[in-house]
C-alpha positions as CSV (number, residue, x, y, z in Angstrom):
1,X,36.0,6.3,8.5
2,X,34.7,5.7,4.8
3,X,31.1,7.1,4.4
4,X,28.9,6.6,1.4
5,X,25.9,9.1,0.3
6,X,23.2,7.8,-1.3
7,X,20.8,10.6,-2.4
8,X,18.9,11.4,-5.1
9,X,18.1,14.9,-4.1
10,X,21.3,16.7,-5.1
11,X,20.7,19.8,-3.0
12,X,20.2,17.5,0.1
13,X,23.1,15.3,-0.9
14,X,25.6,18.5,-1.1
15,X,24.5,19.9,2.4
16,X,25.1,16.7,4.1
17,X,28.8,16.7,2.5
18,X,29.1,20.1,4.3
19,X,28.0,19.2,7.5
20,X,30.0,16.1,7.4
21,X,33.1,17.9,6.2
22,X,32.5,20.3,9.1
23,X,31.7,17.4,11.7
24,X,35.0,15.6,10.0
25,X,37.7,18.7,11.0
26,X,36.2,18.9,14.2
27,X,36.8,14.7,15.4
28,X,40.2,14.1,12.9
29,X,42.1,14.9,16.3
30,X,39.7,12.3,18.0
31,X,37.9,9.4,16.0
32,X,39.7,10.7,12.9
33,X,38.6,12.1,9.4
34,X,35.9,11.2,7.3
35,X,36.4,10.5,4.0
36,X,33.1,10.9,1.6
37,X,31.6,9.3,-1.6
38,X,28.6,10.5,-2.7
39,X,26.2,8.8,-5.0
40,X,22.9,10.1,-7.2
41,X,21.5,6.5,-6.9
42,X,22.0,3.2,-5.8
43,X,23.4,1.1,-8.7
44,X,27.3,2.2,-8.5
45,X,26.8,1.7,-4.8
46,X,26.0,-1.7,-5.0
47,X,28.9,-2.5,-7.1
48,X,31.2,-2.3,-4.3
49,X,29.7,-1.2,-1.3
50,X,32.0,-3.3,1.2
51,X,34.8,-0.3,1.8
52,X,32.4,2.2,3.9
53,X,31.9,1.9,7.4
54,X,28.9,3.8,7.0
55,X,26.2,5.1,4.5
56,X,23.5,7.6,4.4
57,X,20.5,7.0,2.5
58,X,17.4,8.7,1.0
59,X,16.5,7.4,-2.4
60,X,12.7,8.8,-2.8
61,X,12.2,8.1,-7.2
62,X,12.7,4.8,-9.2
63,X,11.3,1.3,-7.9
64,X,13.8,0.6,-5.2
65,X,13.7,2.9,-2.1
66,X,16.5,3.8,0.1
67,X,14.8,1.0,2.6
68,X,14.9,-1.4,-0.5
69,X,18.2,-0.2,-0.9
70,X,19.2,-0.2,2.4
71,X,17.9,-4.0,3.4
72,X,19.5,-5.0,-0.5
73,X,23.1,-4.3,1.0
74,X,22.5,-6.0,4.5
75,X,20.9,-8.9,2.7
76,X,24.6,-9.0,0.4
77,X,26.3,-9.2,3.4
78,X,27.4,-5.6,4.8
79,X,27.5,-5.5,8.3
80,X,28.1,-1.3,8.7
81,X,25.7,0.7,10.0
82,X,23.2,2.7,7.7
83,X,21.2,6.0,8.6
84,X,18.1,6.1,6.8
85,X,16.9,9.7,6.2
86,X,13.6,10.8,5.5
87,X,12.1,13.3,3.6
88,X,9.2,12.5,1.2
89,X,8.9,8.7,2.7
90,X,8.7,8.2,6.6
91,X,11.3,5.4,6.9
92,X,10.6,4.6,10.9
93,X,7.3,4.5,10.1
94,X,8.2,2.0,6.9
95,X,10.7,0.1,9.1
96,X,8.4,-0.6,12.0
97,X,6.4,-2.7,8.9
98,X,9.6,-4.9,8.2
99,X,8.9,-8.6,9.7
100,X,10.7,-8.2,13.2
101,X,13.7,-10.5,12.1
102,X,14.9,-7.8,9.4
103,X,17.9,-5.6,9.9
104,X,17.6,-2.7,12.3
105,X,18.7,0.9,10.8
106,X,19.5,4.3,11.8
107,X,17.5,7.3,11.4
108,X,17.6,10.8,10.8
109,X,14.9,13.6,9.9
110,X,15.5,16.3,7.1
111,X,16.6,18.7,7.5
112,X,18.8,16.9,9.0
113,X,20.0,18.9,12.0
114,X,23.6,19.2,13.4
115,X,23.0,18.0,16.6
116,X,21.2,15.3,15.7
117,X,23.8,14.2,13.2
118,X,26.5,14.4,15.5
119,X,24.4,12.3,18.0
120,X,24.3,9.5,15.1
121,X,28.1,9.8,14.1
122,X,29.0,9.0,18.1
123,X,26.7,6.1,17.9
124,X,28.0,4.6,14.3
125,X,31.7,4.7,15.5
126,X,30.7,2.9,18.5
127,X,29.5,0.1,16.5
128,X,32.1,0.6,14.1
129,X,34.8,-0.4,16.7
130,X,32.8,-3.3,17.9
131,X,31.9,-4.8,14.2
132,X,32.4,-7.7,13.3
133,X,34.8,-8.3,10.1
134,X,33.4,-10.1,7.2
135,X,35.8,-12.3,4.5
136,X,35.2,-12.0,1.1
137,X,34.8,-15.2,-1.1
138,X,35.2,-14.1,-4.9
139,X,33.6,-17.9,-7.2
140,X,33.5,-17.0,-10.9
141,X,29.2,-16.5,-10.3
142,X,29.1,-14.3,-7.0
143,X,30.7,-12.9,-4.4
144,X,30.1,-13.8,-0.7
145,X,30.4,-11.9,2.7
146,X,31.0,-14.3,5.4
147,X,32.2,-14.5,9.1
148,X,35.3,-15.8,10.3
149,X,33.2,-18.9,11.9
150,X,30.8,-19.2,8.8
151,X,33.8,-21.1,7.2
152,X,34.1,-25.1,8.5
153,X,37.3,-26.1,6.1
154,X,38.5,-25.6,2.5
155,X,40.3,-28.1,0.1
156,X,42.4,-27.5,-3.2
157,X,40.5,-29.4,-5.1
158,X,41.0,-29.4,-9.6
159,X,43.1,-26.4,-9.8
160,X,40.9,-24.2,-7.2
161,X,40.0,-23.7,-3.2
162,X,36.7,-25.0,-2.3
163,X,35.5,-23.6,1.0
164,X,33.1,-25.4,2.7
165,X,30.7,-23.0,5.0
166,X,28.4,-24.2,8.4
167,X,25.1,-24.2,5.8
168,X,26.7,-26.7,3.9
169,X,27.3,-24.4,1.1
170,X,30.5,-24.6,-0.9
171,X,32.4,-21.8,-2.9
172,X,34.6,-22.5,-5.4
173,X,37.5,-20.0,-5.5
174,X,40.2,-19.6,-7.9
175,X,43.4,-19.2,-6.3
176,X,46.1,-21.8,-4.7
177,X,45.3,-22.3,-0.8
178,X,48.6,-20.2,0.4
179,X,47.2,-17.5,-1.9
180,X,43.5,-18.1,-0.3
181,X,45.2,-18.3,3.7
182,X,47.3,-15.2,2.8
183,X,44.0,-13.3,2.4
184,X,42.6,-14.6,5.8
185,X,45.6,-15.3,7.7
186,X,44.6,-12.4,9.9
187,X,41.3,-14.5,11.5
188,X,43.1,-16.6,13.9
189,X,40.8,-19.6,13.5
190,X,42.2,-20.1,10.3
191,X,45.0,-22.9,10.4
192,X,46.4,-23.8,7.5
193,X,47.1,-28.3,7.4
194,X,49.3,-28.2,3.9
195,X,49.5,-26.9,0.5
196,X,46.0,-28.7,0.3
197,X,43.7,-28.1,3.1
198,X,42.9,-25.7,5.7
199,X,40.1,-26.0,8.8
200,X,38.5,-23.4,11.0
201,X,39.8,-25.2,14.4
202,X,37.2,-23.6,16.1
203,X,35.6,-27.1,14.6
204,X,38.1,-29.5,15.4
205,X,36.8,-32.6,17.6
206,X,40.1,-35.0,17.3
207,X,43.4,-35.0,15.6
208,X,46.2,-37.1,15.2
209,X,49.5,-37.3,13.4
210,X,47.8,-38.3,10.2
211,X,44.0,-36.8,10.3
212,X,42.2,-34.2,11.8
213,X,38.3,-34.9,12.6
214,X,35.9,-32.3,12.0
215,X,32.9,-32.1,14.3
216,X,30.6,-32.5,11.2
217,X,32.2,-36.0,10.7
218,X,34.5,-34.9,7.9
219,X,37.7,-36.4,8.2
220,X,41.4,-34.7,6.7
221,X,44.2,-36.3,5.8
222,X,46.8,-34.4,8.2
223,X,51.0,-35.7,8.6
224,X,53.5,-35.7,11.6
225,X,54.6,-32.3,10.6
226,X,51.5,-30.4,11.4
227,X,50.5,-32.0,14.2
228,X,52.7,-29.7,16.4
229,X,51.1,-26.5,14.8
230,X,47.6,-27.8,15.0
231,X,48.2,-28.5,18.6
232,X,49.4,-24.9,19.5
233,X,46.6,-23.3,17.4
234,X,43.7,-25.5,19.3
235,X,45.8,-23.8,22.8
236,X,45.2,-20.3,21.2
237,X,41.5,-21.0,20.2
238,X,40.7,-22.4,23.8
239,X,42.4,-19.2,25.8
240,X,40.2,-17.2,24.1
241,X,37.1,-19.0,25.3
């Protein structure tokens, strides 16, 4: 497990690597080791905060709090958990404030006690092993964080992948569509057509040995020779209904 420290209270920030080193050698025989990042603040965090499974946060100085913080990763699309922990701000009391369809958080007390932490750790790998994995879309503005199902289709389209998600958004990606399904070939709605197009057959309605028919309307072009392999990926989609 990756975890990521984000504390601006250096003395609090080095006893939590200790007691997480210490929690670490005792569960590497079991859940495994932890490895730890820590950060002073939150702006080399949010750089590239997609690799840790889960974060501890405190950021008490500056305009952005660690529930700011904490709600500015979920809202860019990280789906681990996060332990907020108070100290000078009360974040149960500031989270019971949040509009009820905000993200739900963690939550410790400092000093934070072993225990206690231990407690949280069991809880965080639980919903570790049952989360759900994101795919990255890199455009030349942003970067995305999307479910397997977010995704409807994607087309090479003027030297680039456009991928066309359930909002109706679409992301324009440079790369060739073998080099975009090599990065997702791992999510088993993912079926690639041809060198040009790829659908999420989780939203097939109809094929046929020249077109596939999304169930938004859109319409594919589609040939004889992937009719087969669109046939046996719709018979792995519906056994795992």
């Amino acid at each position: 497990m990756h975890i990521a420290i984000c504390d601006d209270n250096i003395a609090d920030r080095k006893q939590l690597e200790r007691l997480l080193g210490r929690e670490s050698d005792k569960r590497k025989a079991s859940t495994g080791v932890f490895y730890v990042d820590s950060f002073g603040d939150c702006e080399a965090l949010a750089k590239n905060p997609m690799p840790y499974d889960l974060f501890f946060i405190d950021i008490t100085t500056g305009k952005t709090d660690g529930l700011d913080f904490a709600c500015e990763l979920k809202s860019a699309g990280v789906t681990a958990p996060i332990i907020l922990c108070s100290s000078q701000i009360d974040y149960r009391t500031k989270t019971d404030l949040l509009p009820k369809t905000t993200y739900e958080f963690m939550h410790l007390s400092k000093p934070i006690i072993t225990t206690e932490l231990s407690d949280a750790l069991d809880h965080a790998i639980l919903l570790q092993q049952n989360r759900i994995p994101t795919i990255e879309l890199r455009s030349d503005r942003e970067t995305l964080y999307v479910q397997e199902d977010d995704i409807v289709y994607a087309l090479y389209e003027n030297m680039s992948v456009n991928v066309y998600l359930k909002n109706g958004t679409k992301v324009r990606i440079l790369s060739t569509m073998e080099g975009f399904f090599g990065s997702i070939s791992m999510f088993s709605h993912m079926h690639m057509l041809n060198e040009k197009s790829l659908i999420n057959i989780a939203y097939l309605e109809k094929f046929s040995h020249f077109s596939v028919t999304l169930k938004d309307g859109t319409v594919i072009k589609s040939t004889p020779f992937a009719y087969s392999g669109i046939k046996s990926a719709l018979q792995m989609y519906q056994s795992e209904l």
